[in-house]
C-alpha positions as CSV (number, residue, x, y, z in Angstrom):
1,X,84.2,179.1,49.1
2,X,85.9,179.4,52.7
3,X,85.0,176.6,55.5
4,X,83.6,177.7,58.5
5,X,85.6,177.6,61.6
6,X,84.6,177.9,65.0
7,X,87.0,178.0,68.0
8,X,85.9,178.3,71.1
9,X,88.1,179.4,74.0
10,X,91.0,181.5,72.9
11,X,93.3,180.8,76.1
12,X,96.7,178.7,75.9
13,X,95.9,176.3,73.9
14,X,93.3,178.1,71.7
15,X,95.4,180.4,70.7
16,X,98.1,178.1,69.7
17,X,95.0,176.3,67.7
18,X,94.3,179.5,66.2
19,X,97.4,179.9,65.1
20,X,97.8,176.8,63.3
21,X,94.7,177.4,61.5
22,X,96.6,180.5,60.0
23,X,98.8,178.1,58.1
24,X,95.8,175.8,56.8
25,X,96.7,176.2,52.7
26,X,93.0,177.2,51.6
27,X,91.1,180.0,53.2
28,X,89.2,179.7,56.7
29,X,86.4,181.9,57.6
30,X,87.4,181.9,61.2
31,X,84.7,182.9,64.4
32,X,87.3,183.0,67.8
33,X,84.7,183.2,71.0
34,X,85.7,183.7,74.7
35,X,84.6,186.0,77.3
36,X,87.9,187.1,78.0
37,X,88.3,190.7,75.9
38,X,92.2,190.3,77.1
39,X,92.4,186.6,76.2
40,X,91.1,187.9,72.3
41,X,93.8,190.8,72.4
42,X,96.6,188.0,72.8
43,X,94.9,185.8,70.4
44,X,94.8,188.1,67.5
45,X,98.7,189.3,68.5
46,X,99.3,185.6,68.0
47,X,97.6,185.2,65.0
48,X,99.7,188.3,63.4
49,X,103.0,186.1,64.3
50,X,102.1,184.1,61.4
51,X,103.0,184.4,58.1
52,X,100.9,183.4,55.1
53,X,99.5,183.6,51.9
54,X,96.1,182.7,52.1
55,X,93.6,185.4,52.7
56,X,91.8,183.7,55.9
57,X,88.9,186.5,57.4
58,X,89.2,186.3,61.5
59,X,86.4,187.8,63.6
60,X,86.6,188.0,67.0
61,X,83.8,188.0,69.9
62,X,82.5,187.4,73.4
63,X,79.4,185.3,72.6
64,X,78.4,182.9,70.3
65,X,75.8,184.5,67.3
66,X,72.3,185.0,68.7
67,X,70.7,183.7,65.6
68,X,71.0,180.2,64.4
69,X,73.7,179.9,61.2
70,X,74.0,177.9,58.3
71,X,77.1,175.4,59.3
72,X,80.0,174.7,60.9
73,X,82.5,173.0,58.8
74,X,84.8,172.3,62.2
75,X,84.5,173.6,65.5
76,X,87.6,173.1,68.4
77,X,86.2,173.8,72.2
78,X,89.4,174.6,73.8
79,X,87.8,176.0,77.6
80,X,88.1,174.3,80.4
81,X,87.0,171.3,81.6
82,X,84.6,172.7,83.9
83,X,83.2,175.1,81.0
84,X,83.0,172.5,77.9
85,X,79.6,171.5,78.5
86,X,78.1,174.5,78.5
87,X,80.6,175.8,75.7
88,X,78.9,172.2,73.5
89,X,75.1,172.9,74.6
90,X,75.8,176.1,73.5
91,X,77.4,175.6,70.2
92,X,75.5,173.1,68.8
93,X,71.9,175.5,69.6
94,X,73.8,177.9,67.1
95,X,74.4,175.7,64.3
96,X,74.8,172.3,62.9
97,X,78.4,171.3,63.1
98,X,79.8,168.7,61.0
99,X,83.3,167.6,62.7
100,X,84.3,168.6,66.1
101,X,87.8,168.8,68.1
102,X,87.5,168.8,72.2
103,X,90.3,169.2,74.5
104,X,91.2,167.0,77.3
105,X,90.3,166.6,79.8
106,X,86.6,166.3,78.5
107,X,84.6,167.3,81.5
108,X,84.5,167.6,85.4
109,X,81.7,165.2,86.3
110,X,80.8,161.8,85.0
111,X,77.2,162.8,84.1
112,X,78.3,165.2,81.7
113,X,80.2,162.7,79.6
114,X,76.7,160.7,79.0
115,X,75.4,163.9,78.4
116,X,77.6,165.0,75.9
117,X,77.4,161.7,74.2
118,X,73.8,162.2,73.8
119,X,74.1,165.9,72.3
120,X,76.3,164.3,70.2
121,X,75.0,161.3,68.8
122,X,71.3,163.6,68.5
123,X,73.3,166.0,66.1
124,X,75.1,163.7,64.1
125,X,78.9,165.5,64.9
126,X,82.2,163.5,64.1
127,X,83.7,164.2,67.9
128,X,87.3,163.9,68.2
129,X,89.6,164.5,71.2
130,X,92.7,166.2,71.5
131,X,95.2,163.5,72.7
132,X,97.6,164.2,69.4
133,X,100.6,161.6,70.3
134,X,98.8,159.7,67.9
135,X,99.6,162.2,65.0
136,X,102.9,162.7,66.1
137,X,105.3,160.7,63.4
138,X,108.0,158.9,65.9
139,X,104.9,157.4,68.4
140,X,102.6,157.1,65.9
141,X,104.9,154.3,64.2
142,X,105.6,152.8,67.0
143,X,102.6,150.9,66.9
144,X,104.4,148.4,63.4
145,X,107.2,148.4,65.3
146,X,105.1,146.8,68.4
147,X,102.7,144.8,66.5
148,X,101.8,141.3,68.6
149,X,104.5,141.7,71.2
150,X,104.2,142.7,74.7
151,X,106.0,145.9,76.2
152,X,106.4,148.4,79.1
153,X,105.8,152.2,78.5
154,X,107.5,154.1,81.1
155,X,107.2,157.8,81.6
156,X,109.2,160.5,84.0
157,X,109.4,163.8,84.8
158,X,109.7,166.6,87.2
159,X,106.7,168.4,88.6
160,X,104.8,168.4,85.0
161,X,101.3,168.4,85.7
162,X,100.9,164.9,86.2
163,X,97.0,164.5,85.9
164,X,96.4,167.0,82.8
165,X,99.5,165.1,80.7
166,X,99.1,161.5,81.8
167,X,96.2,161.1,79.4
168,X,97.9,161.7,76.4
169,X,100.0,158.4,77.9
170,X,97.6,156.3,78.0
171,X,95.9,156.8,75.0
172,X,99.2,156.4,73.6
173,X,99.0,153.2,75.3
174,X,95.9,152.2,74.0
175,X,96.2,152.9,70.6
176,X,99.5,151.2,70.7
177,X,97.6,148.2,72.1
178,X,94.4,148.5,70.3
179,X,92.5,147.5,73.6
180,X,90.6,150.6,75.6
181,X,90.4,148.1,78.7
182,X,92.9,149.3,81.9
183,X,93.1,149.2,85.6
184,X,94.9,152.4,87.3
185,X,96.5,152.1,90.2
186,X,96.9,155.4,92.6
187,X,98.5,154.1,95.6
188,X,101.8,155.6,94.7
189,X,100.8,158.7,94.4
190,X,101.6,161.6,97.1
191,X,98.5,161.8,98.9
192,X,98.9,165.9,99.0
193,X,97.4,167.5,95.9
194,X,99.2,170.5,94.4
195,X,97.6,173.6,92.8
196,X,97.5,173.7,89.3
197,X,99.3,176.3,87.1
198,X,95.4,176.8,86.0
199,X,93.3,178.7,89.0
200,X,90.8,176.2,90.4
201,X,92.2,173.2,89.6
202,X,94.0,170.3,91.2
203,X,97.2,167.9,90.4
204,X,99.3,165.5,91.9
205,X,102.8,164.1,92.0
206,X,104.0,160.6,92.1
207,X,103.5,157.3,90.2
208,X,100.0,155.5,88.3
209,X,100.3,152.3,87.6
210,X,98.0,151.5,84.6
211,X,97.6,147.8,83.6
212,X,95.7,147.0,80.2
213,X,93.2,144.0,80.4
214,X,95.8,142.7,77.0
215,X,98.4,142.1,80.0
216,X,100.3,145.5,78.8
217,X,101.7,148.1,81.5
218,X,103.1,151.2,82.3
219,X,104.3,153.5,84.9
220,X,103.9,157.2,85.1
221,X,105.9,159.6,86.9
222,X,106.0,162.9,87.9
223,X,108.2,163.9,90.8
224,X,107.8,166.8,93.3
225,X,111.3,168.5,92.6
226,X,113.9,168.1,90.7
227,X,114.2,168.9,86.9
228,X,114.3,166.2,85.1
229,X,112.1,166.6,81.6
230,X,109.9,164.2,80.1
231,X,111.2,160.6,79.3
232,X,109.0,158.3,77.3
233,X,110.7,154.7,77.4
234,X,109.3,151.7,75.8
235,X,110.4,148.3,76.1
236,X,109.6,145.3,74.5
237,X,111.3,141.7,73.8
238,X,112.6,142.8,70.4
239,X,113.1,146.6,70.8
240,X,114.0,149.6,73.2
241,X,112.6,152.9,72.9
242,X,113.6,156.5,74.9
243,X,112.7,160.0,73.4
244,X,113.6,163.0,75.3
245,X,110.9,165.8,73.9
246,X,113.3,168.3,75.1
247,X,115.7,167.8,72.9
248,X,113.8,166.6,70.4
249,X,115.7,162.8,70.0
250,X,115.0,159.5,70.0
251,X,117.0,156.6,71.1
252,X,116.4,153.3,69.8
253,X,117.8,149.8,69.6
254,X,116.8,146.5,68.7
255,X,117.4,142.9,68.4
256,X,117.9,142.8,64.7
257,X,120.8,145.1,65.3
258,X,122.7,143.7,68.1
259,X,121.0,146.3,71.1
260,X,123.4,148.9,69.7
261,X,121.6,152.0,70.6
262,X,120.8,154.5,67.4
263,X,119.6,158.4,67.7
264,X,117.2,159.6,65.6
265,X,115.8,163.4,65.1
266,X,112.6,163.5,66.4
267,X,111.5,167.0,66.0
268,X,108.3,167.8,68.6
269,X,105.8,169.6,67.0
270,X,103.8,171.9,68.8
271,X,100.2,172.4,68.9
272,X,100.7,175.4,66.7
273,X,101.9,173.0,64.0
274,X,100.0,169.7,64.9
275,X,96.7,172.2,63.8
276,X,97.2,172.3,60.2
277,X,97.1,168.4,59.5
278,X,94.5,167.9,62.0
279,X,91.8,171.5,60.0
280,X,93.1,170.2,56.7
281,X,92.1,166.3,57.5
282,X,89.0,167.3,58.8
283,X,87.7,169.8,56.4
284,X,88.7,167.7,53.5
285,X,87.9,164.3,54.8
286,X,85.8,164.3,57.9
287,X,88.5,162.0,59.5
288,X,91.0,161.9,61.1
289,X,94.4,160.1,63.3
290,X,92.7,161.6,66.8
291,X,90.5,158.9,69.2
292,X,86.7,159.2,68.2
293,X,84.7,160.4,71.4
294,X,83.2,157.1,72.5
295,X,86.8,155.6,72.8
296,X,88.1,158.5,74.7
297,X,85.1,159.0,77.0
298,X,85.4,155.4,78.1
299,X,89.6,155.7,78.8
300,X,88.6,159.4,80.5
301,X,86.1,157.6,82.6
302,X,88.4,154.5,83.8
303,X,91.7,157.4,84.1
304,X,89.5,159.8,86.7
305,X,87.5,157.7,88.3
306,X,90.0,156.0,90.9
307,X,92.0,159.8,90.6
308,X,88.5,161.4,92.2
309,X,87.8,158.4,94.7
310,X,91.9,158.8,95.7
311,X,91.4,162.4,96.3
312,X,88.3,161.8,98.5
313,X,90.5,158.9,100.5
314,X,93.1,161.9,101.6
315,X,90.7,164.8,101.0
316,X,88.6,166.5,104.2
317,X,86.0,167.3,101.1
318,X,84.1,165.4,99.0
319,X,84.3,165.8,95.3
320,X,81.8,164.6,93.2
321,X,83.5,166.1,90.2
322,X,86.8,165.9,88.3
323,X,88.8,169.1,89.8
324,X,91.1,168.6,87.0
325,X,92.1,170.3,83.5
C-alpha cells in the first residue's frame, strides 16, 4: 500500500523536495499544493527529470482537499516563512499527520512559534526542521571527531544570503556541541539591509558572532562583494577542519598526524538527494537525523531575536516580525 505524502509549497525548494521523493524506492501517493498554477507547471517538469522505477501516482492542486482525509504518512511545508502558519493551521484541519518536515526559517513572528507548538503538541505530529547539515556525512561526523574538546567554527562567503543560511550554522553548531544555549552578537553587521533574492524579504551582510553558553564560538561571514564561496573552517586543539562546498573537498589535519593537511572528497548533496534518506527514515521509522521542533524553535528564537531588534536600531520602521526567509 503507498504512503501518503503531502508537500506543501512547490517553489525552489519544494520542487527540489518533490524531486527527491521521485527516487524514494517504494511507491508514494504524492498531493503537491500551491497557489501558484505556474509554480505546479515547473514542478511536474521537474518531477519528469527523474528517472525511476517505482510507480509513484502525483496529483497536483491549488488547495488543500475540502473534506477531511484519512492520514498523512509525512507532510513537508516548504512556503514561506510568512505563509507556514497558515499553510500548518491548514493542514492539520485536513487530516491527521503523523511526521512532519518544516523549512527554515519557521515563521515571521515570535507568537507564531508558540502557536505552532501548541497545534503541534494538540495533534500529536513528530515536527522536524529542515536544517540537514546534520544528515550531511563529512559534518555530521565531525561531532566524534570533536567529542569533549573545545573549537572555533568559522564561516565566509560572498554576498550569500547571510540570514536565510546562517541557521543551518548554528545548528551545526549546536548539534556539534550538544548545548542549544548561545548569545549572538550583531554589532558587526552592515547596518544597511539588502533585498532578498525572495520578494518581500530582507538580508544583511557582515559578521554574527554566536557564543554558546558551553564556552564554544563561531564567526559568520558574509561579505558585500567579492566572490568568494562558502568556507566552513573548524578548529580545535587536536584537529583542523576547511570544506569548500564548491568544489565539493575537505581539508583536514590533525595532531595525530603531524598537522599535515589531507584532502578528502566530500561530495555535497543537494536537496534533491538529501530527500530520499530523510521520506524513507520517516515513513519507515518515524525518526529521523533533523532537530525536533522544540530544539529548533528555541535556537530560531535566540538567532532572530537580536537580528529584529538590530534591524529596528538602524531601521526608520518598526518590525514586530521576522522579515526574513
Amino acid at each position: 500500500m503507498s504512503k501518503s505524502v503531502y508537500l506543501i509549497g512547490a517553489g525552489q525548494i519544494g520542487s527540489r523536495h518533490l524531486q527527491g521523493l521521485k527516487k524514494v524506492k517504494f511507491p508514494l501517493d504524492i498531493t503537491v499544493i500551491d497557489p501558484s498554477r505556474e509554480s505546479l507547471r515547473v514542478a511536474a517538469e521537474r518531477f519528469a527529470l527523474i528517472p525511476s522505477r517505482i510507480q509513484h501516482r502525483v496529483s497536483y492542486s491549488q488547495t488543500l482537499p475540502k473534506r477531511y482525509i484519512e492520514k498523512i504518512d509525512l507532510a513537508i511545508i516548504a512556503t514561506n516563512s510568512n505563509h507556514r502558519l497558515a499553510a500548518l493551521r491548514n493542514l492539520l484541519k485536513t487530516a491527521p499527520v503523523r511526521c512532519l518536515v518544516l523549512e527554515k526559517l519557521l515563521f515571521s513572528k515570535k507568537s507564531e512559534y508558540e502557536t505552532a507548538a501548541r497545534f503541534l503538541r494538540k495533534n500529536r505530529v513528530r515536527t522536524f526542521i529542515n536544517t540537514g547539515m546534520r544528515m550531511v556525512e563529512h559534518y555530521r561526523g565531525l561531532k566524534n571527531e570533536l567529542k569533549d574538546q573545545p573549537f572555533y567554527y568559522i564561516v565566509t562567503g560572498s554576498n550569500y544570503g547571510l540570514v536565510t543560511n546562517a541557521i543551518h550554522f548554528i545548528d551545526h553548531m549546536a548539534y556539534l556541541t550538544g548545548c542549544t544555549d548561545f548569545s549572538l552578537d550583531t554589532s558587526n553587521l552592515l547596518t544597511k539591509p539588502i533585498e532578498s533574492k525572495r520578494k518581500g524579504f530582507l538580508e544583511f551582510n557582515g559578521t554574527l558572532l554566536v557564543k554558546f553558553k558551553n564556552g564554544i564560538q563561531g564567526t559568520i561571514t558574509s561579505f558585500p562583494s567579492g566572490s568568494l564561496p562558502i568556507i566552513v573552517e573548524i578548529h580545535s586543539p587536536s584537529m583542523r577542519f576547511l570544506l569548500l562546498e564548491s568544489s565539493e573537498q575537505a581539508w583536514t589535519a590533525s595532531e595525530k598526524n603531524g598537522w599535515e593537511w589531507h584532502t578528502i572528497p566530500c561530495p555535497f548533496p543537494w536537496q534533491s538527494n538529501l530527500t530520499v534518506p530523510l521520506a524513507t527514515d520517516l515513513l519507515t521509522k518515524k525518526t529521523c537525523n533533523l532537530p525536533r521542533y522544540e530544539e529548533s524553535m528555541k535556537l530560531h528564537l535566540l538567532y532572530l531575536e537580536p537580528l529584529r531588534r538590530f534591524l529596528n536600531e538602524h531601521s526608520q520602521k518598526h518590525y514586530d516580525n521576522y522579515p526574513f526567509t
